[in-house]
C-alpha positions as a printed NumPy array, in Angstrom:
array([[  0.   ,   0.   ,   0.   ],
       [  3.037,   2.213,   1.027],
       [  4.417,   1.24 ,  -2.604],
       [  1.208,   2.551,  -4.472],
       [  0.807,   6.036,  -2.652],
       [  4.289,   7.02 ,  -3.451],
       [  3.721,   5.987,  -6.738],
       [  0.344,   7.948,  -7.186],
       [  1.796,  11.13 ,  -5.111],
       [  4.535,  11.16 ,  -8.097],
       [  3.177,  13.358, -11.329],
       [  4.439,  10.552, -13.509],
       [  3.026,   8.053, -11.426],
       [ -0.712,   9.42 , -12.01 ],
       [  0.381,  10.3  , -15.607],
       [  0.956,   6.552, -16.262],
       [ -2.112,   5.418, -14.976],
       [ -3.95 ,   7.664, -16.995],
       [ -1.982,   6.935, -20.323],
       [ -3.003,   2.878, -19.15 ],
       [ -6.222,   3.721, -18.724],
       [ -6.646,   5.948, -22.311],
       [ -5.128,   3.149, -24.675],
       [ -7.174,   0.39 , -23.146],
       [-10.273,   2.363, -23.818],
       [ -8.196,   2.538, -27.546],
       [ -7.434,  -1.247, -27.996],
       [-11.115,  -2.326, -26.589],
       [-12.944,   0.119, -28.588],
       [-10.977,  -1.048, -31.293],
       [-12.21 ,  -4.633, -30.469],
       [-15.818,  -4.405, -30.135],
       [-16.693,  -1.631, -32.739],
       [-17.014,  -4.518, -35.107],
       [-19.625,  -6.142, -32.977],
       [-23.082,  -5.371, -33.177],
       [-25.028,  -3.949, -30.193],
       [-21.741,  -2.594, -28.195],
       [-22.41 ,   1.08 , -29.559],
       [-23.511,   2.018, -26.212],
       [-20.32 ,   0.817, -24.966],
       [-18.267,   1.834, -27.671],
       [-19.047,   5.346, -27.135],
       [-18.636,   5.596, -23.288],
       [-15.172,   4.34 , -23.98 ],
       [-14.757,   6.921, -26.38 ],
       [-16.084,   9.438, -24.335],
       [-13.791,   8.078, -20.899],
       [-10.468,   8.105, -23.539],
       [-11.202,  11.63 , -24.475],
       [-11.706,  12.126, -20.784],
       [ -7.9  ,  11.052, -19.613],
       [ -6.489,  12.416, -22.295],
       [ -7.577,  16.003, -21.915],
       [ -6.74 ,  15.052, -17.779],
       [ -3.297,  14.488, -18.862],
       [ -2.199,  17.361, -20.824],
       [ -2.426,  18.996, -17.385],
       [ -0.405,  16.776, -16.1  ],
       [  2.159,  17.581, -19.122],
       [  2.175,  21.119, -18.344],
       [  5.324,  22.53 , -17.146],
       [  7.422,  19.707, -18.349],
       [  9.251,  21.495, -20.763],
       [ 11.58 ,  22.519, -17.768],
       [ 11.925,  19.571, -16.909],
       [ 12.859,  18.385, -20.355],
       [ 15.56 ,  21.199, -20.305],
       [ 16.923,  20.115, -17.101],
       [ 17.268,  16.978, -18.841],
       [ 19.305,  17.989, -21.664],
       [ 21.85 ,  19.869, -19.101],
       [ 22.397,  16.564, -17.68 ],
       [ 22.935,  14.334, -21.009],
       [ 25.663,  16.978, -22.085],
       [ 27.887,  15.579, -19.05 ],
       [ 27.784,  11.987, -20.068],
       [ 31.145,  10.936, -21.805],
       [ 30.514,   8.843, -24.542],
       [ 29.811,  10.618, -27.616],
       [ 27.466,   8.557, -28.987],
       [ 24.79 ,   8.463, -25.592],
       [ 25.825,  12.152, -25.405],
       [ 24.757,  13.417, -28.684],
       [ 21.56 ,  11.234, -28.509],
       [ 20.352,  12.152, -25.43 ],
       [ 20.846,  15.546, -25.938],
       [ 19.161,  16.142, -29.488],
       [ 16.309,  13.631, -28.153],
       [ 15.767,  15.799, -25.073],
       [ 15.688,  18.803, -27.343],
       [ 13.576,  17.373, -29.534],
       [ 10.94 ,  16.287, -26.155],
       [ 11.722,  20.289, -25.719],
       [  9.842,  21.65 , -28.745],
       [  7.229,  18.681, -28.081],
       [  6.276,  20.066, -25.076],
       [  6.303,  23.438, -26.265],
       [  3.721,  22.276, -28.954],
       [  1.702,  20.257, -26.643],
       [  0.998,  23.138, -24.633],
       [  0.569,  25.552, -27.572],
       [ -2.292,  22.503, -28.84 ],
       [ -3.753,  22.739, -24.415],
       [ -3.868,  26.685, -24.985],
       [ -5.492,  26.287, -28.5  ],
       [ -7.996,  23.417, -26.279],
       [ -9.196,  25.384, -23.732],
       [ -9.678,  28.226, -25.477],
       [ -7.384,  30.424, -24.184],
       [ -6.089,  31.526, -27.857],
       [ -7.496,  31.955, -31.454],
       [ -5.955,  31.748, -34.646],
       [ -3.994,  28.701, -33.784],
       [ -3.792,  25.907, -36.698],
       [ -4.644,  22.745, -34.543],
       [ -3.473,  20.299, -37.088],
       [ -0.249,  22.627, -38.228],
       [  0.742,  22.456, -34.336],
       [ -0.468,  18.873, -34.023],
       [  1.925,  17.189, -36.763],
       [  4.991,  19.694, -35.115],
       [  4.688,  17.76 , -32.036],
       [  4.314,  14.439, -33.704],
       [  7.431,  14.916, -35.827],
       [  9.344,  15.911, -32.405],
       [  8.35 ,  13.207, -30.71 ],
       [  8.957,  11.   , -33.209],
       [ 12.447,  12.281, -33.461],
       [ 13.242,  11.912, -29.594],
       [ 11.818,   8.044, -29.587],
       [ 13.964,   7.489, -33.147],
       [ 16.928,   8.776, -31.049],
       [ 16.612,   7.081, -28.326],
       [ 16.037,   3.98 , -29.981],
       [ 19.567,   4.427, -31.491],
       [ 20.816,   4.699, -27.966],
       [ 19.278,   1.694, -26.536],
       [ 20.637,  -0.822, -29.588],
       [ 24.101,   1.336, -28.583],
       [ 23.636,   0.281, -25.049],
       [ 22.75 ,  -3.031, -26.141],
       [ 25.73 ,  -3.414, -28.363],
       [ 28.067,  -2.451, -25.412],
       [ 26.203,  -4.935, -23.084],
       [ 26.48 ,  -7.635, -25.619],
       [ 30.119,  -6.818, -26.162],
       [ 31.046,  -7.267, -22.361],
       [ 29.249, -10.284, -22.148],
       [ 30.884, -12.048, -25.109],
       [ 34.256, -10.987, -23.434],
       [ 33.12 , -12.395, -20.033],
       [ 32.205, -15.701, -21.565],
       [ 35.647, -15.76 , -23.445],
       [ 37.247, -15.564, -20.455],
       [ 35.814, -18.235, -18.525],
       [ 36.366, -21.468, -22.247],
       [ 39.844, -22.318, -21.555],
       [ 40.256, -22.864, -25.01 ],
       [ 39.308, -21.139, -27.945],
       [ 35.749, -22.713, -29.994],
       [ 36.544, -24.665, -32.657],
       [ 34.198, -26.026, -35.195],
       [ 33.972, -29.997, -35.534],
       [ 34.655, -31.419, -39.213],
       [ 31.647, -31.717, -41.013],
       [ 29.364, -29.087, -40.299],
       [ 27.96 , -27.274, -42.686],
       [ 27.332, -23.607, -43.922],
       [ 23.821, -23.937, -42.771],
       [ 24.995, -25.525, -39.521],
       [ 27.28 , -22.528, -38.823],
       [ 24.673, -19.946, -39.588],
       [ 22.014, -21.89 , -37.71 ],
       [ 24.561, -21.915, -34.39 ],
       [ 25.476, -18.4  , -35.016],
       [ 21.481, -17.55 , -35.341],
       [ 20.957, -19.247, -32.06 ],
       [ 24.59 , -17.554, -30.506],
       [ 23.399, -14.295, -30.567],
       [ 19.757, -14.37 , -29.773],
       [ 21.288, -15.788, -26.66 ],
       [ 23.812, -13.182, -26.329],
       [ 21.099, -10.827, -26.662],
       [ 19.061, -12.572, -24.059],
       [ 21.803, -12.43 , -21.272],
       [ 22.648,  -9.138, -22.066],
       [ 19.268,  -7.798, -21.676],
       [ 18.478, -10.443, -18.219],
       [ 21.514,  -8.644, -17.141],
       [ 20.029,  -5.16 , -17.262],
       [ 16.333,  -5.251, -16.865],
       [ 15.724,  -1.439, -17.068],
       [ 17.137,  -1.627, -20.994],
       [ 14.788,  -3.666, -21.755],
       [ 12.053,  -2.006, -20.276],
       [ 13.372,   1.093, -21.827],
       [ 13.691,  -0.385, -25.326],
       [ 10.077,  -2.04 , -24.962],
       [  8.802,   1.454, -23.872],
       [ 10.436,   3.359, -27.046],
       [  9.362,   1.026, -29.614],
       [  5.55 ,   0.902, -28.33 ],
       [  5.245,   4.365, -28.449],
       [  7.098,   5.587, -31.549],
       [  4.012,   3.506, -33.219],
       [  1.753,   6.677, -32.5  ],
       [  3.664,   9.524, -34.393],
       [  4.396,   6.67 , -37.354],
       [  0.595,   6.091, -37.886],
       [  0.33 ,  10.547, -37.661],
       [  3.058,  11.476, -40.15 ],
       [  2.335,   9.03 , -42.385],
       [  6.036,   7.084, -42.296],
       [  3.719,   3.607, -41.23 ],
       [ -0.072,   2.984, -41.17 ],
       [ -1.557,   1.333, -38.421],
       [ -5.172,   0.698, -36.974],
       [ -6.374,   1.978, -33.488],
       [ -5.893,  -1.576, -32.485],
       [ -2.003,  -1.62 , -32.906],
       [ -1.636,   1.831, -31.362],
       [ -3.692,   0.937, -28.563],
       [ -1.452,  -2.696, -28.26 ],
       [  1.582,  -0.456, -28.276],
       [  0.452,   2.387, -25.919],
       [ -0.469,   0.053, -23.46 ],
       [  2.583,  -2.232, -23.402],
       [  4.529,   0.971, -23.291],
       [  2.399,   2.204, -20.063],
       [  2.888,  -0.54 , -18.093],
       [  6.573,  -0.904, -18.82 ],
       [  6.641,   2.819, -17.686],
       [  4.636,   2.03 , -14.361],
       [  7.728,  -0.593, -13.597],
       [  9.952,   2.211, -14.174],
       [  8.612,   4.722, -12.406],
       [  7.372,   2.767,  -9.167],
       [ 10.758,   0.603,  -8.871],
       [ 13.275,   3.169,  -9.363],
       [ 16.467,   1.214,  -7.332],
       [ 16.04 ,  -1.463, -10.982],
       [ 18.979,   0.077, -11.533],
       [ 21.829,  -1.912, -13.458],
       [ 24.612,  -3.334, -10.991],
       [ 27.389,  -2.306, -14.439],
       [ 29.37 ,   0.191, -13.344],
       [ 29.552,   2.018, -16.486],
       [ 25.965,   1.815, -17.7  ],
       [ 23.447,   2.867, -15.457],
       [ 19.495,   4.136, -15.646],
       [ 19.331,   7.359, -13.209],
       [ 16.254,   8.743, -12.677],
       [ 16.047,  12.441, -11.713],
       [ 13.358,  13.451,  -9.148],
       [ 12.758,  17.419,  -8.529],
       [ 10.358,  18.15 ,  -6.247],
       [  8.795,  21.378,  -6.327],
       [  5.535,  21.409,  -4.07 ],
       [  3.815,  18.62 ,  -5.044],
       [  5.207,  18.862,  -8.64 ],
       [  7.394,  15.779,  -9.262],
       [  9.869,  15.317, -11.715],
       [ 10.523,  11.789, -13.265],
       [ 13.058,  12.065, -15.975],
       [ 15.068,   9.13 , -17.252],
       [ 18.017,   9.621, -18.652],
       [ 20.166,   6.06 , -20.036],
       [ 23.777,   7.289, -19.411],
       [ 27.363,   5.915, -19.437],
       [ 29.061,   7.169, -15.923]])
């Protein structure tokens, strides 16, 4: 109980429910519009997704600081290649945030003359760029973690692997095939919050693909990947010490508390 009232006293914590809560109304009014006599149903969880999403662009409000904050921090890290990803994708969540508010002041009527759609595919092609690059630094991370675990398994064979006569081509690429997915799999058992990370990024970057046009997809498939991609981010944010035992890789997560405004940033960096 202790557990879920710090996690709903966080911003992000109540964010995350929310975002749950608005794709499942997407995926299972995706489901039963098909089905006759569930229009009754089908428009209550239209009306309930509308609902949480206008709740959470309040929630959203004011976290362009804290996506600035965010990029001060990703210019210390000292690997180029995390370095110069996380700080164009936390520029990139910058302008986002600037355009999601610009769409809430356009929303509530505060201002006129505002193109909704203009302003609508500005924030999509932001986001879209911060998820793209920090896809590219998770498969970096990745690479690095698979890397160091090859090495650690070389030094534990006393001898070198050597192929028996008479295996094949097809034998070798089968083995190497079956090498590396499980390469991949200790890598990522190894450090838990990359995966979650990774999972995180790719369900989401599904919604700006589907609204610039890059990759059609159904309500269904959005609402598969938003709510895979909530749920991943409830682990993150309500067991923050999942942190990776590696010394040099490590998932920080940056809390400012100001009030009862919480700040849940996380930033994938090499110490």
């Amino acid at each position: 109980m202790d557990a879920f009232t710090r996690f709903t006293n966080q911003t992000q914590g109540r964010d995350r429910l929310f975002r749950t809560t608005q794709y499942t109304c997407m995926l299972l009014r995706y489901l039963l519009e098909p089905r006759a006599g569930k229009e009754k149903v089908v428009m209550k969880l239209k009306k309930l997704e509308s609902s949480v999403s206008t709740g959470r662009k309040w929630f959203r409000l004011g976290n362009v600081v804290h996506a600035i904050q965010a990029t001060q921090q990703s210019i210390h890290a000292t690997d180029l290649v995390p370095r110069l990803c996380l700080t164009l994708a936390n520029l990139n969540r910058v302008v986002y945030f600037i355009c999601d508010t610009i769409l809430w002041v356009k929303s509530v009527g505060l201002a006129s003359g505002i193109n909704k759609e203009k302003w609508r595919m500005r924030a999509a092609r932001h986001y879209y760029y911060f998820l793209l690059l920090s896809l590219v630094r998770d498969l970096y991370e990745i690479f690095l973690q698979m890397e160091q675990v090859a090495n650690d398994r070389a030094k534990k064979e006393k001898s070198p692997f050597q192929n028996p006569l008479g295996h094949s081509v097809a034998d070798e690429k089968t083995e190497w095939l079956q090498s590396f997915l499980l390469l991949l799999f200790r890598s990522l058992k190894r450090h838990p919050p990359l995966l979650l990370d990774m999972v995180k990024n790719v369900g989401d970057i599904l919604n700006p693909l589907n609204q610039l046009g890059i990759y059609k997809s159904n309500p269904g498939v959005i609402g598969l990947g938003g709510l895979v991609s909530s749920v991943a981010g409830i682990i993150i944010v309500a067991y923050p010490q999942k942190e990776t035992q590696n010394p040099t890789i490590c998932l920080e997560l940056v809390v400012a508390r100001k009030g009862e405004l919480y700040l849940g940033t996380f930033i994938l960096c090499k110490l």
